[in-house]
C-alpha positions as CSV (number, residue, x, y, z in Angstrom):
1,X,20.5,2.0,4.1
2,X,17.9,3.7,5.8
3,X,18.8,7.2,3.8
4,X,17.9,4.7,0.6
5,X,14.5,3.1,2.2
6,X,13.6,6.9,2.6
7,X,14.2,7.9,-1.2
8,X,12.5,4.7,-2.5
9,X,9.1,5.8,-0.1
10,X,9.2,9.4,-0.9
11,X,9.7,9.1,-4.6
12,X,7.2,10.8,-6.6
13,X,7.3,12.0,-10.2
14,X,5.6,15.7,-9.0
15,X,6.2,16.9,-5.7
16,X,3.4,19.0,-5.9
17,X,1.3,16.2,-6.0
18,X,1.4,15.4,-2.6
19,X,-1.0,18.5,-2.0
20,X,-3.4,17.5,-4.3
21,X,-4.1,14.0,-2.5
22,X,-7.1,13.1,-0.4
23,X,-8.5,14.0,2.7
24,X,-8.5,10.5,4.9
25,X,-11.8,8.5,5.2
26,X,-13.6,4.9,5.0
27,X,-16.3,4.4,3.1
28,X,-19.3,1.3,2.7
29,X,-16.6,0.3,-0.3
30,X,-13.4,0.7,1.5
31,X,-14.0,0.3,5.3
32,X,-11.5,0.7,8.0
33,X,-9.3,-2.8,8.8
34,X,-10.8,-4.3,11.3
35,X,-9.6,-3.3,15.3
36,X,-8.7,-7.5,15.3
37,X,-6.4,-7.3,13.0
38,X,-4.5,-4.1,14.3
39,X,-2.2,-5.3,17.1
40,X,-0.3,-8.3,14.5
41,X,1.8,-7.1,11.7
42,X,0.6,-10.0,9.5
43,X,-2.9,-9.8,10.5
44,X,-2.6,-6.2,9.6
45,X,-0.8,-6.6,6.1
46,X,-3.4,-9.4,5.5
47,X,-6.2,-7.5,5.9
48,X,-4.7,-3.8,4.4
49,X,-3.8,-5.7,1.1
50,X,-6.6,-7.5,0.6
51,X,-8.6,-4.7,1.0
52,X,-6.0,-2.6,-1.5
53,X,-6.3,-5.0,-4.0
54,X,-9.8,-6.6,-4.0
55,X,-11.7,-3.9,-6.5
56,X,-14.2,-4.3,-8.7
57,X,-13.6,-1.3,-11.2
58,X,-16.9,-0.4,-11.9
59,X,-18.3,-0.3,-8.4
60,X,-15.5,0.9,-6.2
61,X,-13.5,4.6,-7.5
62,X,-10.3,5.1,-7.2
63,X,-10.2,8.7,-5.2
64,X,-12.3,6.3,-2.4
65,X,-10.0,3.6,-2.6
66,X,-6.7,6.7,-2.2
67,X,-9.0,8.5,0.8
68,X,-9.1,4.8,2.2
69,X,-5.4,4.6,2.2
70,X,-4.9,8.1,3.6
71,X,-6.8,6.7,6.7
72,X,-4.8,3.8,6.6
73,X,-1.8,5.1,6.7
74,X,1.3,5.3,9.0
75,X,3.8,8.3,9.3
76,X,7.1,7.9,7.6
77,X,9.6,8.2,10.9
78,X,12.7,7.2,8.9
79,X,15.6,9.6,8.2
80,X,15.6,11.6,5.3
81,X,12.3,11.7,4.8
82,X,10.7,15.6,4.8
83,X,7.6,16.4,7.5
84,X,6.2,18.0,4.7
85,X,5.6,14.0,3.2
86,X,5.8,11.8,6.0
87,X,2.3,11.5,6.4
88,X,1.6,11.3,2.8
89,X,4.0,8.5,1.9
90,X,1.3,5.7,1.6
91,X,-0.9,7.3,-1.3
92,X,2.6,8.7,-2.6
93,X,3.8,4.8,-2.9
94,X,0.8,3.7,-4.6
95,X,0.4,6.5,-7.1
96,X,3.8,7.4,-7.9
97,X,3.8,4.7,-10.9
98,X,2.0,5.1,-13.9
99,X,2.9,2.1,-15.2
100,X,-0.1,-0.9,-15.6
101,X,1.8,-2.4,-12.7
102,X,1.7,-0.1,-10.3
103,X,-0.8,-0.7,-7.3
104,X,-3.5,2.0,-8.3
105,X,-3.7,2.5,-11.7
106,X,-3.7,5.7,-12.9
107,X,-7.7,7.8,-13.9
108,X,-7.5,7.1,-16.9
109,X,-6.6,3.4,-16.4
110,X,-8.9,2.7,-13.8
111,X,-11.9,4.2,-16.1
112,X,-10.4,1.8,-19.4
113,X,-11.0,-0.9,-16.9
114,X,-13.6,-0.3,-15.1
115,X,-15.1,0.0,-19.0
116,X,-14.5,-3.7,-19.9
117,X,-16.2,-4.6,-16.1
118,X,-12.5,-5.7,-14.9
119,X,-12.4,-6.6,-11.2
120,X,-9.9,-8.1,-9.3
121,X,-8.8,-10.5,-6.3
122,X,-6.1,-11.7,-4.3
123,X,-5.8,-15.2,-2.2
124,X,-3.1,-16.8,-0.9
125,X,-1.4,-13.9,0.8
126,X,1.7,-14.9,2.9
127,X,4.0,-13.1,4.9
128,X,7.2,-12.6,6.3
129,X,9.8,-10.5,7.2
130,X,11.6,-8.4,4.3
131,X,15.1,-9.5,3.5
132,X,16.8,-5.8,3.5
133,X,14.7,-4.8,7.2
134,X,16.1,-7.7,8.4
135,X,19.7,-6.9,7.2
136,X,19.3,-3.0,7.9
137,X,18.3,-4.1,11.8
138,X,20.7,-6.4,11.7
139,X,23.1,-3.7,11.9
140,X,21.8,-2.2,15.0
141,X,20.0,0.6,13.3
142,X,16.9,1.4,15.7
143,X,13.8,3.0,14.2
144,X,11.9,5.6,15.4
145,X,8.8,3.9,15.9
146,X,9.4,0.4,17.7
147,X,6.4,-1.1,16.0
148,X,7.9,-0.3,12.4
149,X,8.6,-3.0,10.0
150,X,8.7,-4.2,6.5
151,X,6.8,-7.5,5.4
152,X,8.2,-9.0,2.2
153,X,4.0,-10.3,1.1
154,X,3.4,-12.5,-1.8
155,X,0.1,-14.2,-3.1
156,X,-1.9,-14.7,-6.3
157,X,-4.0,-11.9,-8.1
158,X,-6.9,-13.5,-10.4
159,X,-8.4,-10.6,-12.9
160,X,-11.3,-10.8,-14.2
161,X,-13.2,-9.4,-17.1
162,X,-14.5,-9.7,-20.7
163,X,-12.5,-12.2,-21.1
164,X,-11.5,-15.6,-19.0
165,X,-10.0,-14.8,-15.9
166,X,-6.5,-15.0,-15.3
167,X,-4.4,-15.5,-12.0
168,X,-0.5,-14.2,-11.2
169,X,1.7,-14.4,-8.7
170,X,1.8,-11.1,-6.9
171,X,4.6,-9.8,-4.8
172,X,5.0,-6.1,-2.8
173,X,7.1,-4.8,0.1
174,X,5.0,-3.4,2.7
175,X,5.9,-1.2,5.7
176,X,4.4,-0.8,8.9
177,X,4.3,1.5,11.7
178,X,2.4,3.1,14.5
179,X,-1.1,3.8,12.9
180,X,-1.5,7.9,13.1
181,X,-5.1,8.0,13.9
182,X,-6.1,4.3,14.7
183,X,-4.5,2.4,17.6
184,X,-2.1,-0.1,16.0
185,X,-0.5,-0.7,12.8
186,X,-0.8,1.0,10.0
187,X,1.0,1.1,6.1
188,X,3.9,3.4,5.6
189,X,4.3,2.4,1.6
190,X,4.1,0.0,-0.3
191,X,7.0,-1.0,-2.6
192,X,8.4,-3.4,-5.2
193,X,4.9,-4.3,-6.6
194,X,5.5,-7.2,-9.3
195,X,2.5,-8.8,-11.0
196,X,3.8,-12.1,-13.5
């Protein structure tokens, strides 16, 4: 199980795109989570996906939003998973999708929509412990950072645009861990995004 939780956060269609991702840092559109909401997993997931998903496409770019995450993000200690990517597999997570429902859409998408003024929000969020951590742990599988965890987190996403605004249920798999350059948590990847 954990060999599979590996696969599914290092999966990305070019390998060599891993190098070509960006340097950490905040910024006055993407600031760092706030020290608060460090210490508490849900707190922390709260506060990391509201600020991941909350965008207004003409103000905000999408190489700050990926630097953001970079400074966000956690290393992957589970087996399997190279050194060369564990401290990559955040951005990796939410790039590795071209698809419209993937959690950062791709240049190209981001400038069609940042075109028709499209922004977006989410409310709502809830949280609680993923199904398949809890049956992996279950086993007696220990990882190797004791503050690692996965959150199943669901809420609704209203977009809004040129036309009326619309709101869906949103659901993603987020894992936590030791933060590597901020005390406390931090985002490993984030998986199983579903919008509808």
């Amino acid at each position: 199980m954990d060999g599979e939780l590996a696969q599914a956060e290092t999966d990305v269609p070019d390998p060599s795109a891993a190098s070509s991702l960006p340097a950490p840092a905040d910024s006055a559109a993407y600031p760092a989570v706030p020290v608060v909401d460090r210490n508490d997993p849900a707190a922390y997931a709260t506060a990391f996906i509201t600020e991941l998903v909350d965008r207004d496409y003409r103000r905000q770019s999408r190489i700050q939003l990926l630097a953001w995450a970079q400074a966000e993000s956690a290393p992957n200690t589970l087996p399997g998973v190279p050194a060369s990517l564990a401290s990559r597999s955040l951005v990796m997570s939410l790039t590795a999708s071209e698809a419209a429902s993937s959690p950062v859409p791709s240049s190209a998408r981001w400038a069609s929509l940042a075109a028709s003024s499209t922004s977006q929000s989410v409310a709502g969020l809830q949280t609680r412990a993923d199904p398949d951590w809890l049956a992996l742990i279950s086993t007696g599988w220990e990882p190797i950072d004791p503050a690692m965890t996965m959150l199943t987190v669901t809420g609704t996403l209203t977009t809004s645009g040129q036309e009326k605004p619309t709101a869906q249920p949103l659901t993603l798999v987020l894992t936590l861990a030791s933060n590597g350059s901020h005390a406390g948590y931090g985002a490993v990847a984030v998986d199983d995004w579903t919008v509808g």
